[in-house]
Residue frames relative to the residue before (quaternion, step in Angstrom):
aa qw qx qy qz dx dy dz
X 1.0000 0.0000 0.0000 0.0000 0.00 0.00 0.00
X 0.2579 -0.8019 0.5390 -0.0002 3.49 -0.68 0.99
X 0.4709 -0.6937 0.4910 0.2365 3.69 -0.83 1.49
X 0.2571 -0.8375 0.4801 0.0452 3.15 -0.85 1.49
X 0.4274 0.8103 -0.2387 0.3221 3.36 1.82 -0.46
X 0.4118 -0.6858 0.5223 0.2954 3.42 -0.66 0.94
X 0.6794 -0.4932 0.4232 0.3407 3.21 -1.85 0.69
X 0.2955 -0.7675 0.3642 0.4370 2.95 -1.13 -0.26
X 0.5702 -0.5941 0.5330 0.1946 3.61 -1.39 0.41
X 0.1736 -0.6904 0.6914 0.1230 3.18 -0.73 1.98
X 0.7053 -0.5083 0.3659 0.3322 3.28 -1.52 0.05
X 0.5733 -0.6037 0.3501 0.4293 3.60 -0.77 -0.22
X 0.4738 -0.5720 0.4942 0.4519 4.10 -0.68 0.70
X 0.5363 -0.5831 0.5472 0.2700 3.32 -1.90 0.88
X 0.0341 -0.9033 0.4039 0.1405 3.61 -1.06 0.10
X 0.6037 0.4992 -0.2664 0.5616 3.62 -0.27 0.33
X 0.3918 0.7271 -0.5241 0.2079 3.67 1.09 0.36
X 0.3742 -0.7314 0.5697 -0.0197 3.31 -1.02 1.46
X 0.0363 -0.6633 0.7470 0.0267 4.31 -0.85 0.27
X 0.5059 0.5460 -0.6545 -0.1328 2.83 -1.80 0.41
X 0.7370 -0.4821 0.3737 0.2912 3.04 -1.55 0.75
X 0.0055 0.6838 -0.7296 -0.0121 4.09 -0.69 0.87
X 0.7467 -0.1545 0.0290 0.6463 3.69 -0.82 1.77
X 0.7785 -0.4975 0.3005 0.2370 2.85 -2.29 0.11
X 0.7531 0.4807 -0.2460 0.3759 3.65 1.25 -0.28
X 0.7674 0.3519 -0.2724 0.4616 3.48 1.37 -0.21
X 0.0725 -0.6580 0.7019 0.2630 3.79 -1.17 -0.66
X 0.1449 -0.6645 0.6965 0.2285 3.29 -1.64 0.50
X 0.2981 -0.7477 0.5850 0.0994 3.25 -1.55 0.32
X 0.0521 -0.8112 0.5812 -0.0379 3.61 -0.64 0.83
X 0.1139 0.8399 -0.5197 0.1070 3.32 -1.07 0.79
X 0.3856 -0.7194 0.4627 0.3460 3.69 -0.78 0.61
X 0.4151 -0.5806 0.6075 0.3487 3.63 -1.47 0.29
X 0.1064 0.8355 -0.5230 -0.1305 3.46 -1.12 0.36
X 0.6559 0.4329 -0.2367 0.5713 3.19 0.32 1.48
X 0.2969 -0.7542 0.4665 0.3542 3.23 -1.20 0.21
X 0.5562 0.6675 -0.2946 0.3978 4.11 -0.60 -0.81
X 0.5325 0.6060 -0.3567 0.4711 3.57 0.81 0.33
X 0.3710 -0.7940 0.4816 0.0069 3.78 -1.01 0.97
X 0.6136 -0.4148 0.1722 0.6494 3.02 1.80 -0.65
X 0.5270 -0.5921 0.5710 0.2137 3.39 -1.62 -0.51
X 0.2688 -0.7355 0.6147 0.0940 3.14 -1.20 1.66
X 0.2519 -0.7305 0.5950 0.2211 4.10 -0.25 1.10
X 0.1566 0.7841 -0.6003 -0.0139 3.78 -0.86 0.42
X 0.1192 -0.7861 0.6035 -0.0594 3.63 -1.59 0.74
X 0.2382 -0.6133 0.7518 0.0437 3.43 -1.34 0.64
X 0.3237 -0.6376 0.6939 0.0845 3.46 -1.84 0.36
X 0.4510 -0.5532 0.4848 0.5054 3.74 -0.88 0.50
X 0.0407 -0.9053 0.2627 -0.3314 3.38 0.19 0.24
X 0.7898 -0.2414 0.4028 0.3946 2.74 -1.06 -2.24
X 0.8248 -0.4258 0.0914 0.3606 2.39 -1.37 1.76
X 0.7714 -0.0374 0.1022 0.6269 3.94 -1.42 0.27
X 0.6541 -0.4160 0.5720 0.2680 3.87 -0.12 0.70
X 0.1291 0.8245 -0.5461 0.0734 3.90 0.64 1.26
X 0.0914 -0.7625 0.6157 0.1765 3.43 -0.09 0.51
X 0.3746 -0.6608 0.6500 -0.0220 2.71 -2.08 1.22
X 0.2993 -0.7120 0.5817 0.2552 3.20 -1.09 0.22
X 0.1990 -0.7119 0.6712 -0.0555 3.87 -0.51 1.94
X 0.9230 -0.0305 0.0219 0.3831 4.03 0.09 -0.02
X 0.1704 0.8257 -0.5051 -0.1846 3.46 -1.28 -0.24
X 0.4353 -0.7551 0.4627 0.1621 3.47 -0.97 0.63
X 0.6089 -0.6153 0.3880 0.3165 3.72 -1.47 -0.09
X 0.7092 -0.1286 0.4215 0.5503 3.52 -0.95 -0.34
X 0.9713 0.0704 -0.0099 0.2270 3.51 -1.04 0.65
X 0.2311 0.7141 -0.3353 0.5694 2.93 2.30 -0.30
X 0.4924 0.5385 -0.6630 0.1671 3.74 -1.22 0.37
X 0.7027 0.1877 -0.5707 0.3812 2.93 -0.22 2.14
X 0.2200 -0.7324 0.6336 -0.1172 3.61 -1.27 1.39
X 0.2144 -0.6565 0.7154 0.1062 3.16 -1.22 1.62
X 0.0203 0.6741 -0.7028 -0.2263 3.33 -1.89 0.22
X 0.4228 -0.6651 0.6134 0.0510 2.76 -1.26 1.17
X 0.8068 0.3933 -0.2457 0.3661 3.76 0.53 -0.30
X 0.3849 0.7387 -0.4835 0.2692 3.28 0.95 1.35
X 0.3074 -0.6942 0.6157 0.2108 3.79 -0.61 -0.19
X 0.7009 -0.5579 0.3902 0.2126 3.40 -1.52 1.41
X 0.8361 0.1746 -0.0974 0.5108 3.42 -1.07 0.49
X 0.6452 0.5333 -0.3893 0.3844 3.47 0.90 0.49
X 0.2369 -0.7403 0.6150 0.1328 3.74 -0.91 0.64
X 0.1676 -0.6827 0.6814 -0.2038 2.87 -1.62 1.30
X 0.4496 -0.6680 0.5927 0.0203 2.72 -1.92 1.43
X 0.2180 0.8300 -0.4714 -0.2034 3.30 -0.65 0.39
X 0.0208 0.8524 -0.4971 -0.1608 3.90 -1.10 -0.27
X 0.1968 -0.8726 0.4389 0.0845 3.26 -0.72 0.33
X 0.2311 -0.8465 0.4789 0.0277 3.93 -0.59 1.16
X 0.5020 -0.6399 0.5306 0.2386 3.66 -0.51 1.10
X 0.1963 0.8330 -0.5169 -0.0175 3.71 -0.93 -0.35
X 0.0845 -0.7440 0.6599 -0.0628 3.29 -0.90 0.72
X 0.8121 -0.4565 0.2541 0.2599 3.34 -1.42 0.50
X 0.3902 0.5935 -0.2613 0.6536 3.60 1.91 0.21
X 0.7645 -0.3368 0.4320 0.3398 3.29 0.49 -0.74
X 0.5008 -0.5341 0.5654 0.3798 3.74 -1.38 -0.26
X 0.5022 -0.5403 0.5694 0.3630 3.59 -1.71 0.97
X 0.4443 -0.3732 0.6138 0.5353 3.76 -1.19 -0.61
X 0.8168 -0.4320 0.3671 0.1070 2.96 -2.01 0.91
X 0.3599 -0.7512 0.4508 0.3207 3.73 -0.87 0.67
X 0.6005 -0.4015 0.2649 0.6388 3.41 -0.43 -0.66
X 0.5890 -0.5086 0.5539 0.2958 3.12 -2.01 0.50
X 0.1006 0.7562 -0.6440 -0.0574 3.80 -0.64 0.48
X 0.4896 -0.6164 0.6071 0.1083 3.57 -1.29 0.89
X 0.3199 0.6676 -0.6708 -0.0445 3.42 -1.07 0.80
X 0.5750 -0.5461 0.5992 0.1102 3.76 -1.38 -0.16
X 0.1159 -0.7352 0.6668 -0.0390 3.07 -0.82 0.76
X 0.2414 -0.8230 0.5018 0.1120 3.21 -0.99 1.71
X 0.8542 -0.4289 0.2064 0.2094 3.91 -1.16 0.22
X 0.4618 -0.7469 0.2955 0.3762 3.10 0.39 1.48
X 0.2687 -0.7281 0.5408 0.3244 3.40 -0.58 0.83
X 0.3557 -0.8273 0.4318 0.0517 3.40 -1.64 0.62
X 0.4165 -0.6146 0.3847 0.5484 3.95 -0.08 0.97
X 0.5622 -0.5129 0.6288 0.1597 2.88 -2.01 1.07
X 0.4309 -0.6635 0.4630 0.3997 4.03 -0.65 0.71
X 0.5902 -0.5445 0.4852 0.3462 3.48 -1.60 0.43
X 0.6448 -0.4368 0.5649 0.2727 3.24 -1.85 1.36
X 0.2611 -0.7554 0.5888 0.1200 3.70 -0.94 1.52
X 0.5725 0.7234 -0.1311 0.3630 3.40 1.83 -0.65
């Protein structure tokens, strides 16, 4: 007897994923869904850094969720990010890769001598 059962069906890749950098310690991310059949979203990133641009996985979100803050970046540092639907099949391929920077930790201003 031979399995008659369709494959299964990863979800479709997000698109339009956006970064930008809010002050020196966070980035948000924004992205469209495109498709239905997704469970959520794995958020993932690399640093210039690492090696070939390893991407990690730093978060993930629910159904309908398609924006993610990280909080765990550091000033003056650039980052990759991308981000993969996924559903019980598995993970979509990857959205685009978007590039953001982090700008210079801002610094206390000296006390009024006055």
């Amino acid at each position: 007897m031979t399995d008659r059962s369709s494959p299964p069906v990863l979800p479709s890749a997000p698109v339009d994923l956006v970064a930008v950098a809010i002050g020196d310690c966070q980035v948000i991310l924004a992205w469209t869904e495109c498709g239905a059949g997704g469970l959520g979203f794995r958020i993932e990133r690399a640093d210039c850094h690492s090696p070939c641009k390893e991407f990690v996985e730093i978060g993930k979100v629910g159904r309908y969720v398609t924006a993610f803050r990280d909080g765990s970046v550091d000033p003056r540092t650039t980052y990759h990010y991308r981000v993969h639907a996924w559903n019980a099949s598995g993970d979509s391929s990857p959205s685009n890769v978007v590039e953001v920077t982090t700008p210079k930790a801002e610094t206390e201003l000296p006390a009024d001598k006055g």
